[in-house]
C-alpha positions in Angstrom: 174.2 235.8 99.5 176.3 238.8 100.5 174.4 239.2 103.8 175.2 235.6 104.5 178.4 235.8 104.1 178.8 238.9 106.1 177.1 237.1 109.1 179.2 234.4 108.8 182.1 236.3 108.9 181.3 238.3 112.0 179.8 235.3 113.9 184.0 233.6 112.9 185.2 237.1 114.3 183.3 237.3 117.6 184.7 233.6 118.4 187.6 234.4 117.5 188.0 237.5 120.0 186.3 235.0 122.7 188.6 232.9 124.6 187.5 230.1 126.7 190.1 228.3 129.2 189.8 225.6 131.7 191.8 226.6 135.4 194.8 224.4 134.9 194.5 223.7 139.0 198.0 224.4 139.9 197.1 227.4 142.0 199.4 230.5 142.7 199.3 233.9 144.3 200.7 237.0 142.9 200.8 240.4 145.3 199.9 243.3 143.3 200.3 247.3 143.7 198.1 249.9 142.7 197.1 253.0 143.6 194.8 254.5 146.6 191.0 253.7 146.3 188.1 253.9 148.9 185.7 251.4 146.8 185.8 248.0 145.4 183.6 247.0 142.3 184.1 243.0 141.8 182.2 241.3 138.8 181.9 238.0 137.6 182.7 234.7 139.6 185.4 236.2 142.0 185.6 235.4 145.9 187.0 238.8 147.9 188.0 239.1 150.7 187.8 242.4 152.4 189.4 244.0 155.3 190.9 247.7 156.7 195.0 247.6 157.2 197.3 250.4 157.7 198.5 250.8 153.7 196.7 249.2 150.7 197.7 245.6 149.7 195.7 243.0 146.9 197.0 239.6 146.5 195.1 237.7 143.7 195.1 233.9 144.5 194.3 232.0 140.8 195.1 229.6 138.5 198.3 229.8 136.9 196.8 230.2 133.4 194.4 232.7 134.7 195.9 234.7 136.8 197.5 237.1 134.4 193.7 237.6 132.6 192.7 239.3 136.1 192.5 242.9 136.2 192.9 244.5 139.1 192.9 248.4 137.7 191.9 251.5 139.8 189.8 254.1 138.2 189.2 257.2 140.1 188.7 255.6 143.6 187.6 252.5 142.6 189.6 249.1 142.7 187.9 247.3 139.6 188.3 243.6 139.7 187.8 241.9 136.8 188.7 239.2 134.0 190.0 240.9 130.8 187.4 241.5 128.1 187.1 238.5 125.8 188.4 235.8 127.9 185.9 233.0 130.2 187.2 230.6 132.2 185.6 226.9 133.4 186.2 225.3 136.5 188.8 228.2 137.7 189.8 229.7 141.2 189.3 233.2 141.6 189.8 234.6 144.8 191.4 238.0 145.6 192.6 239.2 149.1 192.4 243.3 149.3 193.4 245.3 152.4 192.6 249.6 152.5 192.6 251.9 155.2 189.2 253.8 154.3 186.7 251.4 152.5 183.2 253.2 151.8 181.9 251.5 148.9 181.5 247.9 147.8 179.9 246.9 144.8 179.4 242.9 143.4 177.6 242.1 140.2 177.2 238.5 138.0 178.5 236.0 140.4 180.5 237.8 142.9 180.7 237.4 146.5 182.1 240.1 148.3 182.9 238.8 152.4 184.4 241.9 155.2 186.6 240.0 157.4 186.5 241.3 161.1 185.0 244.7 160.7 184.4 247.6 158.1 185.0 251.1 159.6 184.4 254.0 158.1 184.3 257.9 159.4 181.9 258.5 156.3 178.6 256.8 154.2 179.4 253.3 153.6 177.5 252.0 150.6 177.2 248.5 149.5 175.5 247.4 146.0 174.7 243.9 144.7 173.3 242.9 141.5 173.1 239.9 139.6 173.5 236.8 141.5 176.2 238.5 143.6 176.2 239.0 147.4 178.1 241.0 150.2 178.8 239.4 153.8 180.1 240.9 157.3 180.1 243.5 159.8 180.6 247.3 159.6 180.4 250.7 161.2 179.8 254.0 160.0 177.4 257.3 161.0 175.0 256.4 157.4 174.9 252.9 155.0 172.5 252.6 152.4 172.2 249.1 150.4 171.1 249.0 147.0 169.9 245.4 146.3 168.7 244.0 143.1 168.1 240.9 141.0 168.7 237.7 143.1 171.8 239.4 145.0 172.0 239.0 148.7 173.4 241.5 151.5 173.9 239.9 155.0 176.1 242.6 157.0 175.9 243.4 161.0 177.4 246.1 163.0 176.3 249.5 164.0 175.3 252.5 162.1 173.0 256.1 163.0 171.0 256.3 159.4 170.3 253.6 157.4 168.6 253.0 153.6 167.7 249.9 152.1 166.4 249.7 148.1 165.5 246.4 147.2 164.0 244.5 144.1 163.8 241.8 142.0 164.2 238.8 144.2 167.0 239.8 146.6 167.5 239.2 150.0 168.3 242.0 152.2 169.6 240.2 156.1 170.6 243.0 158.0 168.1 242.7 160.7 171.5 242.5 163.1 172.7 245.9 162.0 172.0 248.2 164.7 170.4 251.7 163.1 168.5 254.7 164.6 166.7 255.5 161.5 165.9 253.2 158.8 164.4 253.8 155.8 163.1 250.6 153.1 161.9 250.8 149.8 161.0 247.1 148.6 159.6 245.9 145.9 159.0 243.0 143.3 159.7 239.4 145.6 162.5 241.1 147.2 163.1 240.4 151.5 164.2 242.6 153.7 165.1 242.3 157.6 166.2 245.7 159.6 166.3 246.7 162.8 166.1 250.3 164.0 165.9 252.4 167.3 164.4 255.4 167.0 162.2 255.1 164.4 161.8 252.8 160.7 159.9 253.9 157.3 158.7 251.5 155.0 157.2 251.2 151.6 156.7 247.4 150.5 155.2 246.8 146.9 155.1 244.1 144.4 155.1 241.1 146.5 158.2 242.0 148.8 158.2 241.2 152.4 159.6 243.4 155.0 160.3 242.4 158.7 161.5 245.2 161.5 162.4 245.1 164.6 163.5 247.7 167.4 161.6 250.4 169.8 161.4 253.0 166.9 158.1 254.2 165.7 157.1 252.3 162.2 155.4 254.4 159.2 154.6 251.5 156.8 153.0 251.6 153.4 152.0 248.7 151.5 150.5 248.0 148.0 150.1 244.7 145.8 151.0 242.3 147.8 153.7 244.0 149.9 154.2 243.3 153.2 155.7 244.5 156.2 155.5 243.1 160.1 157.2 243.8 163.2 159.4 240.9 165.1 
């Protein structure tokens, strides 16, 4: 009886510290300032919207009920975007505008879409993460990029860079077969899909039943097991 009760009363607790909200639709924008950063980590069902500018800027476009249960916090050099633990919102607008001098590092997870308007630059390794159901959009430049790739996330970027590394799995989708590389190197695996381009020369290791396509001059070391898969355009 005791351990019934005890359930009961944690199960009341746990709903208690949960709180659901509808968006109210009047929608508002609030211009926030924080600190330097040189990543961006956005979670849940957020839109973001990406760019390089001259001094940082973030301008949080929401609900009017929501928008002050958006965190927009930076922890060592990373601008975390996030709703505030507890709360969960249906039918909401979430969308946050964030402009940096030196981006290197974006990272999307849950539902998040992460889209670069005009062009990322960066003078070092730009490295973009998805996870989840979450994908990252647009062009950049830098001398390395690596992608990390996993669940049903997608990664769709163009532009130029000298070294490239893709790791993909579960079933993502890797489109990047417009980013201009020298050297790429792809490790795929479970039903994930890949498309890169390189130069010089391309290295791949399909597994699982992940299908790779490459195109370029470069010369192509491929490895396959399973059902793996990889073909030149």
């Amino acid at each position: 009886m005791k351990k019934i009760v005890f359930v009961a009363l944690a199960i009341a607790v746990l709903n208690a510290s949960c709180q659901h909200m509808d968006g109210s639709g009047n929608i508002v924008t609030e211009t926030r300032h924080t600190g330097n950063f040189t990543g961006i980590d956005a979670g849940g069902s957020f839109e973001v919207e990406v760019k390089n500018g001259p001094s940082t800027e973030i301008t949080v476009e929401a609900d009017d009920n929501i928008i002050k249960d958006i965190e927009t916090e930076v922890s060592g050099n990373t601008l975390n975007i996030k709703l505030k633990n507890g709360f969960s919102f249906s039918n909401g607008h979430f969308k946050v505008f964030v402009t940096a001098p030196n981006i290197n590092t974006l990272k999307s997870s849950g539902a998040a879409t992460i889209n670069i308007k005009n062009v990322v630059k960066s003078n070092d390794k730009i490295t973009l993460e998805a996870s989840g159901a979450s994908s990252i959009n647009g062009e950049i430049n830098s001398p390395e990029t690596s992608v990390d790739a996993s669940g049903a996330a997608g990664v769709h970027v163009t532009g130029r860079t000298q070294k490239y590394a893709v790791e993909a799995s579960g079933s993502s989708n890797v489109k990047t077969g417009e980013l201009m590389s020298e050297t790429t190197k792809v490790n795929s695996s479970g039903a994930a899909s890949v498309g890169v381009y390189s130069s010089i020369s391309v290295t791949v290791d399909a597994s699982g039943a992940s299908n790779v396509q490459y195109s370029g001059a470069g010369n192509a070391v491929i490895k396959t097991s399973g059902a793996g898969n990889a073909t030149k355009n």
